[in-house]
C-alpha positions as CSV (number, residue, x, y, z in Angstrom):
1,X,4.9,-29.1,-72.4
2,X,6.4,-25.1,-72.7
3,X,3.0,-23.8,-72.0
4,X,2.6,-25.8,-68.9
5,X,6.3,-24.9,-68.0
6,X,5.3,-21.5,-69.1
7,X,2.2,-21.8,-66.2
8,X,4.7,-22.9,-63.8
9,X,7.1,-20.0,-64.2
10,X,4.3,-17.5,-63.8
11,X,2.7,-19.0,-60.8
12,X,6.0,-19.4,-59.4
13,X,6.5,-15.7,-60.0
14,X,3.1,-14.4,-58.9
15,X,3.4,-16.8,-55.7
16,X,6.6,-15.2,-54.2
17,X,6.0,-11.4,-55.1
18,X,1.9,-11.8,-53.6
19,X,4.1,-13.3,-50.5
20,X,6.7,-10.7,-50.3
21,X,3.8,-7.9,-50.7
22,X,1.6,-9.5,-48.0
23,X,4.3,-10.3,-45.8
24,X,6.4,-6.9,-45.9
25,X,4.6,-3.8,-47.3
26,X,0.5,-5.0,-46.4
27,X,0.0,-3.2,-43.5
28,X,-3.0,-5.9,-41.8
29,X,-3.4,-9.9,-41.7
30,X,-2.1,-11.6,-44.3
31,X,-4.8,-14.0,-45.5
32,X,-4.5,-17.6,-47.4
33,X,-3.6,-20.8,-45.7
34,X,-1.0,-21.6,-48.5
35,X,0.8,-18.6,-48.4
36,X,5.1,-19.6,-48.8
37,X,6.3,-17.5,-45.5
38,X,3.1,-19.7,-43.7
39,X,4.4,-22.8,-45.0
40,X,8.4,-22.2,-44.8
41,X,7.9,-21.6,-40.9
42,X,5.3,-24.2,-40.4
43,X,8.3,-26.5,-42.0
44,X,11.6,-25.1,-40.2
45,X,10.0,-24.2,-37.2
46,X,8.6,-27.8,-35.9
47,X,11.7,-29.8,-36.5
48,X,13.6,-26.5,-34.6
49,X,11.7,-27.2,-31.4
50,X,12.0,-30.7,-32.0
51,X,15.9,-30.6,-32.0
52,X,16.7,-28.0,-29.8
53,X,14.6,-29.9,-27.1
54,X,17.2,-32.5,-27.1
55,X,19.7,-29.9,-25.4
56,X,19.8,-30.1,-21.8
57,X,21.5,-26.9,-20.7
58,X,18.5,-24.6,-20.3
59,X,21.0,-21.7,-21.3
60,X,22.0,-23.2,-24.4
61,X,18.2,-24.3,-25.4
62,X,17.2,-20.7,-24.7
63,X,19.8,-19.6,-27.1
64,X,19.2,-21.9,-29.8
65,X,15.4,-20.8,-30.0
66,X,16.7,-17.0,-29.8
67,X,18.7,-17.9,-33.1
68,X,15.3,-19.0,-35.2
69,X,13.9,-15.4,-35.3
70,X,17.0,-14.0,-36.9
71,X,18.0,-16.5,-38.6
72,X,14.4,-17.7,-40.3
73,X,14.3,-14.0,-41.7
74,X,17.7,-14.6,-43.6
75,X,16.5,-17.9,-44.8
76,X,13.0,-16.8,-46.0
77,X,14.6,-14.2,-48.1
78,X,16.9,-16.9,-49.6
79,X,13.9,-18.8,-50.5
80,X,12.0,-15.6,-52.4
81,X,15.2,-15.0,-53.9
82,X,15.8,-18.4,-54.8
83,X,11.7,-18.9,-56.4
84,X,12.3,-15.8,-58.3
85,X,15.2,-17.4,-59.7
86,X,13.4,-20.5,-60.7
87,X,10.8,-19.1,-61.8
88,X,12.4,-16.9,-64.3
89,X,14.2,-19.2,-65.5
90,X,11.1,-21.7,-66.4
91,X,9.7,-18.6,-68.5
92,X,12.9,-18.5,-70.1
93,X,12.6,-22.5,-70.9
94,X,9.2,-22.1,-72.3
95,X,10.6,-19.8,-74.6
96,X,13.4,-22.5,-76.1
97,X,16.2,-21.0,-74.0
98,X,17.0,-18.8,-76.0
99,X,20.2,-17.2,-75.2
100,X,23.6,-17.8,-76.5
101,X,26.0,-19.7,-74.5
102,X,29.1,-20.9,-75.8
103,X,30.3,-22.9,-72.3
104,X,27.5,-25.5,-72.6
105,X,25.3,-24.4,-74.8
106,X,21.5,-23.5,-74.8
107,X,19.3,-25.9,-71.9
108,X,17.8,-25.2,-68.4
109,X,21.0,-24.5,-66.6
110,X,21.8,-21.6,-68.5
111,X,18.3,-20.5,-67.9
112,X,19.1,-20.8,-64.3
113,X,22.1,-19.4,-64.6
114,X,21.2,-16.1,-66.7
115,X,18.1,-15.7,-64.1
116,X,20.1,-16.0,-61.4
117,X,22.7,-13.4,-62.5
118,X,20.4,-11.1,-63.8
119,X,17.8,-10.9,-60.6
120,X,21.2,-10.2,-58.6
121,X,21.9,-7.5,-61.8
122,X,25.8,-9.1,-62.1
123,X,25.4,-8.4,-65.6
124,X,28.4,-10.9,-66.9
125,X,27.4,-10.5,-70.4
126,X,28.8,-13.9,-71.3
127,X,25.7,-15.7,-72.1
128,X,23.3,-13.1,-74.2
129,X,20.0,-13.4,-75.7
130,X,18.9,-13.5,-79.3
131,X,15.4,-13.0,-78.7
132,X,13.5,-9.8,-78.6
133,X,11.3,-11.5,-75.9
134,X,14.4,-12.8,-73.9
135,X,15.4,-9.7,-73.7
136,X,12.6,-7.7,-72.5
137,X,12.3,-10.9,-69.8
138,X,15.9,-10.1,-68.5
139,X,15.0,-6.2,-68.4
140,X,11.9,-6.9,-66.5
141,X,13.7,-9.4,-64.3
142,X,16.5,-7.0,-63.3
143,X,14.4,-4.1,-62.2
144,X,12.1,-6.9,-60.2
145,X,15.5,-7.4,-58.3
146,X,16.8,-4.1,-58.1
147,X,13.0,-3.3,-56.2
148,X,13.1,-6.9,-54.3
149,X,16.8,-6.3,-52.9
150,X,15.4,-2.3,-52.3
151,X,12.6,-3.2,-50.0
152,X,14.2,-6.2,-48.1
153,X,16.7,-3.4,-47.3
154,X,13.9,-1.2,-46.4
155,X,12.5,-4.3,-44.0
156,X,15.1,-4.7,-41.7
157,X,14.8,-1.3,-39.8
158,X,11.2,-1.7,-39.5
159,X,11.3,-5.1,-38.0
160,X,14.2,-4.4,-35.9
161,X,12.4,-1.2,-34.7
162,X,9.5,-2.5,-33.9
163,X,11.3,-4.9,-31.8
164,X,13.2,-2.5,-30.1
165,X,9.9,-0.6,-29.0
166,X,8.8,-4.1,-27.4
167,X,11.6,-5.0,-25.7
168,X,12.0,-1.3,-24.0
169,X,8.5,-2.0,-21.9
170,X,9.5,-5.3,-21.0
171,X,12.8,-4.4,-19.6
172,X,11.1,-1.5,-17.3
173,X,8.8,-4.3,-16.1
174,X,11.4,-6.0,-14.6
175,X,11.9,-3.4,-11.5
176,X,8.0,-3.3,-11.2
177,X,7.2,-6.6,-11.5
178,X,10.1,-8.7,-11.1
179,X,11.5,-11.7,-13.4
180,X,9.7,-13.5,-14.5
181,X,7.0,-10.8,-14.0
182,X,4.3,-11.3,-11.6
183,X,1.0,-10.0,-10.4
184,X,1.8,-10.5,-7.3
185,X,4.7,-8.9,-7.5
186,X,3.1,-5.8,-9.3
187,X,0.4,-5.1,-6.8
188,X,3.2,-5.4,-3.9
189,X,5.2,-3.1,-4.9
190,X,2.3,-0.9,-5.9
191,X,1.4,-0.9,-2.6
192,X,2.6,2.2,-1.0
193,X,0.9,5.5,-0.6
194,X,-0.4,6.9,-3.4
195,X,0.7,4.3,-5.6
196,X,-2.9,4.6,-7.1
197,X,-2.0,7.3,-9.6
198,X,1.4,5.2,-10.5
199,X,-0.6,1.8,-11.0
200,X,-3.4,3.7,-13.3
201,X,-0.5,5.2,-15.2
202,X,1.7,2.0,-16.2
203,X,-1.8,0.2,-17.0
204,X,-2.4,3.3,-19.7
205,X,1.2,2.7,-20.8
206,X,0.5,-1.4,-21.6
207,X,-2.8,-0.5,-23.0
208,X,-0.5,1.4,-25.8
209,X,2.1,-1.6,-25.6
210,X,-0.8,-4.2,-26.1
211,X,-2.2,-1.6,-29.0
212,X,1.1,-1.5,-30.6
213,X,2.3,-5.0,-29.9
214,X,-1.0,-6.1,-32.1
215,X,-0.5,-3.7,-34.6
216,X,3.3,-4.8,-35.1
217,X,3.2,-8.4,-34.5
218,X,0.0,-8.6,-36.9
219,X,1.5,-7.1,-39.8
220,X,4.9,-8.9,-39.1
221,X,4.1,-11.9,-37.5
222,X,7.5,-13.2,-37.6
223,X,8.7,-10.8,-34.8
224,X,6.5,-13.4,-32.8
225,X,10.0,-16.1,-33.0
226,X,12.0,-13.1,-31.4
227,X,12.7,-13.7,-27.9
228,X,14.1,-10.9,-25.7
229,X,17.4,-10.0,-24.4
230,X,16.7,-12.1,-20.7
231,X,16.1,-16.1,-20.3
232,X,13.2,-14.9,-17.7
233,X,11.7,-12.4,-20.3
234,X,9.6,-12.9,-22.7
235,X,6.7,-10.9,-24.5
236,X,4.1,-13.4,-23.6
237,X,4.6,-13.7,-20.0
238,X,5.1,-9.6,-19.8
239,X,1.9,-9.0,-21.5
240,X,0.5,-12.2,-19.3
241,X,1.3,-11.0,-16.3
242,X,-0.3,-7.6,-17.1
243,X,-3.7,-9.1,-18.0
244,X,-3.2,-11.6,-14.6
245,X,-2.9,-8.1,-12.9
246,X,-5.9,-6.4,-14.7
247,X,-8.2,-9.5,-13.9
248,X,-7.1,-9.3,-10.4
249,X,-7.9,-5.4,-9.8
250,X,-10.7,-6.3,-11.6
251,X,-12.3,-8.8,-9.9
252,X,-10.9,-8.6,-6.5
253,X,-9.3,-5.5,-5.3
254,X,-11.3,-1.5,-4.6
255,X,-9.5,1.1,-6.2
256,X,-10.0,3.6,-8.8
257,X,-7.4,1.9,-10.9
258,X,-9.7,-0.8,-11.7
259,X,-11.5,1.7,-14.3
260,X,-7.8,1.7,-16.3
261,X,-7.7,-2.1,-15.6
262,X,-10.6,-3.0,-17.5
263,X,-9.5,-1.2,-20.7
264,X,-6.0,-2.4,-20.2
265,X,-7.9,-5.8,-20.1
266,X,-9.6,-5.6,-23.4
267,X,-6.7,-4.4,-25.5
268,X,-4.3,-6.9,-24.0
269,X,-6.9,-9.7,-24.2
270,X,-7.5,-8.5,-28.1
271,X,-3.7,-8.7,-28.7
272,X,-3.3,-11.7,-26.9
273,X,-6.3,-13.8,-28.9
274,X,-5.4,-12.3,-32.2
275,X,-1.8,-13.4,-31.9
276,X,-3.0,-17.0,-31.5
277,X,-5.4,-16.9,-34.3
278,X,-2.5,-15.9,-36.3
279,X,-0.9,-19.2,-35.6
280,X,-4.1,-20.8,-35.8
281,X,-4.0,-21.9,-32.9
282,X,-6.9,-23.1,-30.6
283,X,-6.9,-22.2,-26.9
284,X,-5.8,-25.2,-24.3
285,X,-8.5,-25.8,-22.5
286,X,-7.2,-28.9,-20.4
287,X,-4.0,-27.5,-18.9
288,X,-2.8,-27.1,-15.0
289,X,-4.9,-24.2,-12.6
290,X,-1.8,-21.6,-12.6
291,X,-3.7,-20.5,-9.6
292,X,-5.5,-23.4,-7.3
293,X,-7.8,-22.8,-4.1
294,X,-4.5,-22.6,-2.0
295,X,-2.3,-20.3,-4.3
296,X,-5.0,-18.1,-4.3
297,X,-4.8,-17.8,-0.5
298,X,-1.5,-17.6,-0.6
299,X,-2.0,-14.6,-3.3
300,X,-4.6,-13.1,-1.1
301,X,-2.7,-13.0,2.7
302,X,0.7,-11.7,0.6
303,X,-1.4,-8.2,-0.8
304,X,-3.5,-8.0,2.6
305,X,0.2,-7.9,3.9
306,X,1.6,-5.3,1.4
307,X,-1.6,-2.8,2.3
308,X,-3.5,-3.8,-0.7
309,X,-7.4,-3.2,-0.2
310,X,-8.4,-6.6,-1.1
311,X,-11.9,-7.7,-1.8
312,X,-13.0,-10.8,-0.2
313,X,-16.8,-11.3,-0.1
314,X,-16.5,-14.9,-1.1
315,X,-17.7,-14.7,-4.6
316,X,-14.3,-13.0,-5.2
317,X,-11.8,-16.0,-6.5
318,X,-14.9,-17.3,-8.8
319,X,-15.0,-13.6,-10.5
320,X,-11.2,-13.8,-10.9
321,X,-12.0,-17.0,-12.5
322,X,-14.1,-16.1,-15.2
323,X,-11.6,-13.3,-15.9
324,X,-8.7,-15.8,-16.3
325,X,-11.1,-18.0,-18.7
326,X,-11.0,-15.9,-21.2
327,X,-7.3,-15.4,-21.8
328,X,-5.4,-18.2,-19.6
329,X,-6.3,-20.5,-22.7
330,X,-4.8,-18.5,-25.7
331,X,-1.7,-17.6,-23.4
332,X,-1.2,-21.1,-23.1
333,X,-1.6,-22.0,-26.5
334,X,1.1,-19.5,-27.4
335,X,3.3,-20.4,-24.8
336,X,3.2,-24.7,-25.6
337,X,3.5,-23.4,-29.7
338,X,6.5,-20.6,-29.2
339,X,8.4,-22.7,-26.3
340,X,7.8,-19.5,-23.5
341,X,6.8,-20.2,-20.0
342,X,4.1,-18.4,-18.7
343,X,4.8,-16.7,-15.6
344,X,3.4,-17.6,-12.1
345,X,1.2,-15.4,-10.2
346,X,3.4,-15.7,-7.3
347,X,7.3,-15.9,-7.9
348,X,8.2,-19.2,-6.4
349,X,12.1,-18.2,-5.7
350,X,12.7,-16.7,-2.6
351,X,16.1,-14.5,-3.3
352,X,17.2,-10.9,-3.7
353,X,16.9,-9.0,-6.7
354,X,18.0,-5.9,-8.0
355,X,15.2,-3.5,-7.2
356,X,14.7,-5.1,-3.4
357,X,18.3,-4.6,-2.7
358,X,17.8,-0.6,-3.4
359,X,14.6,-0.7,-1.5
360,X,16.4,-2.1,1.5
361,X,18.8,0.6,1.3
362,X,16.2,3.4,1.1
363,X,14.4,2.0,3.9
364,X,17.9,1.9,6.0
365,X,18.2,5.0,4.9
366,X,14.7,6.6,5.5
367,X,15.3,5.1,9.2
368,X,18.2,6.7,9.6
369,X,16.4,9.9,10.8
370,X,13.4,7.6,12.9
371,X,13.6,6.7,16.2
372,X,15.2,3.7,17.5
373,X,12.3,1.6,17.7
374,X,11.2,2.5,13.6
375,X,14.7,2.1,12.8
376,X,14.7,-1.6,14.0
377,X,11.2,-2.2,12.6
378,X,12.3,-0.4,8.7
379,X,15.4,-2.4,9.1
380,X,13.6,-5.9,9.5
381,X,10.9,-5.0,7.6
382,X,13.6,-4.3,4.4
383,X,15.0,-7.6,5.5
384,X,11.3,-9.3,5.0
385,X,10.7,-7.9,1.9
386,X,14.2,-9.0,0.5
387,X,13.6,-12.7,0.5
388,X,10.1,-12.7,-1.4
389,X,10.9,-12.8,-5.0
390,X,13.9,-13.8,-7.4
391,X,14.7,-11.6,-10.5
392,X,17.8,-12.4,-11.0
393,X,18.9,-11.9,-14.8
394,X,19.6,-14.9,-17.0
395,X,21.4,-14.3,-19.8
């Protein structure tokens, strides 16, 4: 019976600290299907869904998810903490418990308790040991907590950081692509002259954010639970809407940016299919067109509109197709599994926001110095433009 106790204690032991190594200091995939973080958030993240489903207020669902990422971290390192504890303190009842305690004498719970107060390194001194064996255990078992409590406080800045980087790119998407953010949305207001240069340029800087977000959310995948600072923002529809605008310069619009959009599209793509498998998750295969025969049209009379050299030669929506098969799937399968909408390819709200207000105004104010007749024309056309897209913020 103490050997198989004995078993249990190192197994417990050896389980948490392979965990904790894989999950914080590994810098690649953590590998095993019975791995203790991949369990404890296949177990608290399920019934979390479930429950917070049952709110109807979509500001106070929104909220409740936002809690799980923070809050999940906390709680995982309660339950390394906690098997350490436990697992200690099985060694420790293999041995015959032996320690003196004069509250309650020698048994399990003085095991527990002498583990637990020496992995936090309290050091009451009321219950001692009087075995050499015991004692080397509790000097062992101290500096394992000293270095568990020294990396966890080494983890938080490199989680939160890595967060922060996220987030930045996601925010600065807002005034080119709107909120939610859009393709359609992107290639309008990409649609000026010279705008070439500016689209290559911001499809460079989310081929880094795609590179980065992969490396990051690999290694940590928990930062996967942390939704950003907007209702309308998320990490999966920003990096959705980016390969939805790839695929589309891609397969349907002339332009020299579509050499950037094709790499933007394979690092995006990588990130965005390695992020499922991390889940294990398996791409949704029956789910609704995000962009039917009609939307499409829709899609392509809007960037005709905005000056956008579109190309129609009738094979064009089937190419944009094939390009949306090989991603739509796994953003989908994120998206059902983390509780984030996708975005639409054409915002479907029809009200001001924040960068079409100060377009209007440039546009009065770039008419100010026009003649009568382009004056009236800016003036309607910044009036036009102003009623195409909502991105209002939704805290």
């Amino acid at each position: 019976m103490r050997i198989l106790t004995m078993v249990a204690g190192v197994v417990c032991l050896f389980t948490v600290l392979l965990d904790a190594f894989q999950t914080i200091i590994l810098p690649r995939r953590a590998s095993g299907r019975f791995r203790l973080t991949r369990i404890f958030y296949g177990a608290t993240w399920r019934p979390w869904v479930f429950f917070t489903r049952w709110l109807h207020d979509p500001h106070k669902r929104e909220a409740a998810f936002s809690y799980y990422g923070p809050l999940s971290l906390i709680f995982l390192l309660v339950v390394w903490a906690g098997s350490m504890v436990v697992g200690f303190a099985l060694i420790f009842y293999s041995l015959g418990s032996p320690f003196n305690d004069s509250t309650q004498g020698a048994g399990f719970r003085s095991d527990l308790y002498v583990s637990g107060t020496t992995i936090f390194t309290l050091g009451l001194g009321d219950v001692t040991p009087h075995d050499a064996w015991a004692r080397e255990l509790v000097i062992l078992e101290a500096g394992t907590g000293l270095g568990f409590l020294a990396v966890v406080m080494g983890y938080f800045p490199v989680l939160y950081s890595a967060f922060s980087r996220r987030e930045v790119n996601i925010s600065l998407l807002d005034a080119r692509a709107g909120s939610p953010p859009t393709a359609a949305e992107l290639m309008r207001r990409h649609s000026y002259q010279g705008a070439e240069q500016a689209l290559t340029l911001l499809l460079e800087e989310w081929e880094r954010w795609s590179a980065e977000l992969l490396e990051s959310h690999i290694s940590y995948p928990l930062l996967c639970y942390f939704r950003s600072q907007h209702n309308n923002q998320s990490w999966i529809s920003a990096l959705t809407a980016i390969l939805d605008t790839s695929a589309l310069l891609i397969a349907g619009v002339q332009g020299h940016e579509a050499r950037q959009a094709q790499l933007t599209f394979a690092m995006a793509r990588h990130a965005m299919v390695d992020l499922a498998q991390i889940f294990s998750l398996t791409p949704v295969i029956n789910t609704a067109d995000r962009l039917p025969a009609a939307r499409y049209e829709k899609l392509y009379n809007l960037l005709c509109q905005s000056g956008v050299s579109v190309c129609r030669d009738g094979h064009s929506i089937e190419r944009l197709r094939d390009m949306r098969a090989l991603y739509e799937g796994y953003a989908q399968a994120l998206a059902d599994y983390l509780c984030m909408p996708l975005p639409p390819w054409i915002s479907d709200q029809p009200h001001k926001d924040n960068w079409l207000a100060v377009a209007r105004l440039r546009a009065q104010t770039e008419a100010a110095n026009s003649p009568l007749d382009k004056r009236t024309s800016a003036n309607i056309d910044s009036q036009t433009i102003a009623t195409l897209v909502d991105d209002h913020h939704d805290f």
